[in-house]
C-alpha positions, 0 to 999 in steps of 0.5 A, spaced: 116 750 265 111 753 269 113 759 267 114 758 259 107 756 261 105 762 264 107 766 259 104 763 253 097 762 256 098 770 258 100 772 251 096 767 247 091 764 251 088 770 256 088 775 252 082 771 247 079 769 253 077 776 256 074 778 250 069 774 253 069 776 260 073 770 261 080 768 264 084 762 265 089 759 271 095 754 272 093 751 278 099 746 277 103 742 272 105 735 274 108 730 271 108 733 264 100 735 265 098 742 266 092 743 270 089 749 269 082 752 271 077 757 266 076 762 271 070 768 269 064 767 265 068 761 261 068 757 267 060 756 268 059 756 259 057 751 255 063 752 250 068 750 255 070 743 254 071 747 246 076 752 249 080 747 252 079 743 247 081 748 241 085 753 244 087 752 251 090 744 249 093 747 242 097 752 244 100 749 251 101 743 248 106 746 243 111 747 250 116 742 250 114 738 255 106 739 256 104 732 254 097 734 257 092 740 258 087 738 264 081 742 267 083 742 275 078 739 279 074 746 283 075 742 290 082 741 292 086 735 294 086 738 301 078 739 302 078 732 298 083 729 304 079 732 310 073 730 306 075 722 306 078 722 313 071 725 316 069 720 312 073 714 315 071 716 321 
């Protein structure tokens, strides 16, 4: 799925993005949700939360498989780890 996944946001997705100085990233794909990442000038624009909504979600949702289409969170899992057992200390 990764790969259908890759494939479709690099022919369908990516190329609308750049013509805004934009692009986009599969971060990773979990139990059917894909979580992506608006990278370039679509990561700090107003219009964004539209993007994924209109266009990011409309097209990989139509991958057999993708239940979901989410922003991937900007701090990983292993930052947010080390984070809480710096934390828990």
């Amino acid at each position: 799925m990764v790969d259908k996944i890759n494939d479709t946001t690099n022919t369908k997705i990516k190329p609308l993005l750049a013509e805004h100085n934009g692009d986009i990233e599969l971060v990773e794909v979990r139990d059917g949700v894909a979580y992506v990442k608006l990278l370039g000038a679509c990561s700090n624009c107003p219009s964004a939360r539209f993007t994924m909504e209109e266009l990011v979600c409309g097209v990989l949702k139509e991958i057999p498989g993708v239940k979901n289409v989410q922003m991937a969170d900007p701090i990983g899992r292993e930052m947010l780890d080390f984070a809480r057992q710096l934390l828990r200390k």
